[in-house]
LOGUTOR-695260 format. One line per 8 residues: number of its first residue (from 1); their letters; for each residue x, y, z of C-alpha. Coordinates in Angstrom, 1 decimal, always signed. Each point is the difference from the previous one (the first is absolute). Example, Ala and Ser with C-alpha at 12.3 -4.5 7.8 and 13.67 -1.06 7.14 Angstrom:
REM LOGUTOR-695260
1> as> +12.3 -4.5 +7.8; +1.4 +3.4 -0.7;
This chain:
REM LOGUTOR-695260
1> xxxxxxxx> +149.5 +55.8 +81.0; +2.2 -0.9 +3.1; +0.2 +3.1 +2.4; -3.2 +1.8 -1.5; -2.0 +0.8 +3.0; -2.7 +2.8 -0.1; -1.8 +0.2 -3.4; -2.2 +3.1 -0.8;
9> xxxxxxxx> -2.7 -0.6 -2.9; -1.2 +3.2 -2.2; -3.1 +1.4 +0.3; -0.7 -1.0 -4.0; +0.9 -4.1 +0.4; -3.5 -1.8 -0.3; +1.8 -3.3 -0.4; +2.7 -2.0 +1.5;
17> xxxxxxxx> +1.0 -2.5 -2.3; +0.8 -3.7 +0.2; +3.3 -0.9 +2.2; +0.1 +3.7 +0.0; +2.0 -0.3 +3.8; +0.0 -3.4 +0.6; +2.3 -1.8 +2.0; +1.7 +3.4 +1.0;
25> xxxxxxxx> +1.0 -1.0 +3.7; +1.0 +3.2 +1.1; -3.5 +2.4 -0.6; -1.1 +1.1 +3.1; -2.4 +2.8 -1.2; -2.3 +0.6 -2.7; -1.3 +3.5 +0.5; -2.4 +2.1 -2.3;
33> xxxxxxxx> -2.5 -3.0 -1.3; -2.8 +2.9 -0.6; +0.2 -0.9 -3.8; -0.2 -3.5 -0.6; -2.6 -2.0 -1.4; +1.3 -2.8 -1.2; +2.9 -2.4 +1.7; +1.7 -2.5 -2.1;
41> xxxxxxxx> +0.6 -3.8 +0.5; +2.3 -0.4 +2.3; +1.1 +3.3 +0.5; +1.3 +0.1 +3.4; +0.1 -3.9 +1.0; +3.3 -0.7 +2.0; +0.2 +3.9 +1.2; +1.2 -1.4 +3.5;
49> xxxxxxxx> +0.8 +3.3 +1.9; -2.7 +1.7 -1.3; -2.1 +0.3 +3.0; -3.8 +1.7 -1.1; -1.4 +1.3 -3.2; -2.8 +2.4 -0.3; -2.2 +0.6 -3.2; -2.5 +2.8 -0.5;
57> xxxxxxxx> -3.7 -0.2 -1.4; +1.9 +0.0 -3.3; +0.3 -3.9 -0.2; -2.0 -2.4 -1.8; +1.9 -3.3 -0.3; +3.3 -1.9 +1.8; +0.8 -2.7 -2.8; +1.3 -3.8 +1.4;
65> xxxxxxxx> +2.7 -0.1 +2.2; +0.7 +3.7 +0.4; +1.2 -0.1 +3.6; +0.7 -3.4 +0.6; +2.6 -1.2 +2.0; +0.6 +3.6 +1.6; +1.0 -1.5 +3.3; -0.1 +3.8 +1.8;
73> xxxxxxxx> -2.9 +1.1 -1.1; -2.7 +0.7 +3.0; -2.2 +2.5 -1.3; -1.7 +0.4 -3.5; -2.7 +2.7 -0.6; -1.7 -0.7 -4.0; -2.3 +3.1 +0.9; -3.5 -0.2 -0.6;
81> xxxxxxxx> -0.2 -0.4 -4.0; +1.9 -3.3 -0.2; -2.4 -2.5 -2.4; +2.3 -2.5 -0.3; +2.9 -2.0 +1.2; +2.1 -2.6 -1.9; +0.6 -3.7 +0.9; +2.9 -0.6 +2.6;
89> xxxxxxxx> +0.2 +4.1 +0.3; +1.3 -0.2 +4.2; +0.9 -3.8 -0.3; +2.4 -0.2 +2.7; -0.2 +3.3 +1.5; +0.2 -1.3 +2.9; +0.3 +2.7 +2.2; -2.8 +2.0 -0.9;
97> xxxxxxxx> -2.5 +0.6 +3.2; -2.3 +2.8 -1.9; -1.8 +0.4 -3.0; -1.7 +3.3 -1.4; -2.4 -0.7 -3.2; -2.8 +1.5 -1.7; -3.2 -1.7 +0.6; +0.0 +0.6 -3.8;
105> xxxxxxxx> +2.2 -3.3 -0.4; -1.5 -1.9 -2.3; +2.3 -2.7 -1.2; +2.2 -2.2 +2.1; +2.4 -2.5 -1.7; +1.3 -3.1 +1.7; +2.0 -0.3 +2.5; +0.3 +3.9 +0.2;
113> xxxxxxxx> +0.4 +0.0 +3.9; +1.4 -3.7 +0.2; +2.5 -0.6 +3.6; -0.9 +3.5 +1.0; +0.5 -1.4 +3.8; +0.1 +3.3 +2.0; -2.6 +1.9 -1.1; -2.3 +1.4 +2.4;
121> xxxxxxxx> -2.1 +2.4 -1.7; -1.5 +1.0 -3.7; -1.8 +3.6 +0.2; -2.1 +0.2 -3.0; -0.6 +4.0 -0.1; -1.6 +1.2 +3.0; -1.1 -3.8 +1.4; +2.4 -1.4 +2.0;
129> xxxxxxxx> -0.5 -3.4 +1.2; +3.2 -1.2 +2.7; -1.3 -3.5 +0.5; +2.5 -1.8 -2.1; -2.5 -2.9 -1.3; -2.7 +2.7 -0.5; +2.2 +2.7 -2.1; +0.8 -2.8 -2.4;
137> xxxxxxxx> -3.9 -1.4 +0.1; -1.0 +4.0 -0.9; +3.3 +0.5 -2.1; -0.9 -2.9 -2.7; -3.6 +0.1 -0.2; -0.9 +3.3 +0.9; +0.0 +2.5 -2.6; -2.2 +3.5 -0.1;
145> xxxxxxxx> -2.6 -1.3 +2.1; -0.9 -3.4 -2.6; +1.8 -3.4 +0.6; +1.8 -2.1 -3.3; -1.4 -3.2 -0.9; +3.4 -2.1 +0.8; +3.2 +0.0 +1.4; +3.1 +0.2 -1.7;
153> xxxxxxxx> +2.1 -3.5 -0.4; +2.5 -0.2 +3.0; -0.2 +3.5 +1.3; +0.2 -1.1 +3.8; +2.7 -3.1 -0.6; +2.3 -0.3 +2.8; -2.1 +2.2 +2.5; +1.1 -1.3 +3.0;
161> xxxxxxxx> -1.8 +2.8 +2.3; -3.4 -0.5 -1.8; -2.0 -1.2 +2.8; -3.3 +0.5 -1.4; -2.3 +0.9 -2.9; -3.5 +1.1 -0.8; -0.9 +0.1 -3.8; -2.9 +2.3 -0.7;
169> xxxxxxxx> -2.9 -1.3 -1.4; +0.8 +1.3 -3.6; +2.2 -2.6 -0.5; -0.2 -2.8 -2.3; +3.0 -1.4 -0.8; +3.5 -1.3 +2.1; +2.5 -0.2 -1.8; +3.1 -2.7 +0.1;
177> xxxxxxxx> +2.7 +0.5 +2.4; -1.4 +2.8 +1.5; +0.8 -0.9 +3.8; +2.9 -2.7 -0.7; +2.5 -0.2 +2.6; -2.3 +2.1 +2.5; +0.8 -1.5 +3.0; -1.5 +2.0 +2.3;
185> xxxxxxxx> -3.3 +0.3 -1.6; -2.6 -1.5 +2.6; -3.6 +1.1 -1.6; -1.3 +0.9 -3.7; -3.6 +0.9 +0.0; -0.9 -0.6 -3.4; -3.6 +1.7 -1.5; -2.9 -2.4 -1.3;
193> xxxxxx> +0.1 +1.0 -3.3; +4.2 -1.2 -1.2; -0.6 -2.1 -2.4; +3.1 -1.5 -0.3; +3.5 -0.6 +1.7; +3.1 -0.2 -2.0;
């Protein structure tokens, strides 16, 4: 849809469906989120002007790839009911520098956050963590006070500001690829009880 720049979503829409906007250069503005629940595969991968994108407590799931490659976008707020987000769903991104999400998050597919280079800071709810290596330490393992037993595959490939990370004790399990290409990692402190390393 060359030219279409603002889009303003009805109250009623729970779901934005598959390709629903994708690869639609010229959005710059998706205003009135307050209904969603659902966003579709793909729905808004290759939206290169559009610049943030705010959910309310509505929204349960991001399917794969549903803002990948949106070159613009710097701020993304999932409010604080997100549960799950689909693999490869900011692949790309590569100007995001902040992340809002519900500490509800309960699924993370892989790759979701793969070359996200500039982000500085991921404010789950009303805990904000600014240390970069930190927020992603508390981001991925973190959730409503217990930790997960593993990592996703490849979630912090190509982190070239990673400098350091702490896995809590819960863990058991490292998955394959996890740090590839992360040059600037310098310590891992791993807990006694991993088992095994992919």
């Amino acid at each position: 849809c060359d030219g279409l720049t603002d889009v303003t979503i009805p109250n009623n829409v729970a779901h934005i469906a598959d390709y629903a906007f994708a690869e639609s250069d010229s959005i710059a503005n998706i205003r009135n989120c307050d209904g969603v629940k659902t966003v579709g595969v793909s729905a808004f991968t290759q939206c290169n002007s559009l610049g943030s994108i705010t959910f309310s407590n509505n929204l349960i799931s991001i399917g794969h790839r549903a803002f990948a490659n949106c070159n613009n976008l710097s701020i993304v707020d999932l409010g604080k009911s997100i549960q799950s987000i689909g693999n490869y769903a900011f692949e790309n991104s590569r100007n995001i520098v902040k992340f809002v999400i519900g500490a509800s998050v309960s699924s993370i597919g892989t790759s979701a956050f793969d070359n996200l280079t500039n982000i500085k800071s991921i404010i789950l709810t009303s805990n904000t963590i600014d240390d970069y290596s930190k927020s992603i330490a508390n981001y991925l393992l973190h959730k409503n006070g217990n930790y997960t037993r593993n990592v996703p595959r490849t979630l912090l490939i190509n982190d070239t500001e990673l400098k350091n990370f702490a896995f809590p004790s819960t863990i058991d399990t490292i998955s394959s690829y996890l740090f590839y290409n992360c040059d600037g990692l310098t310590d891992v402190t791993i807990p006694n009880n991993v088992a095994h390393i992919a």
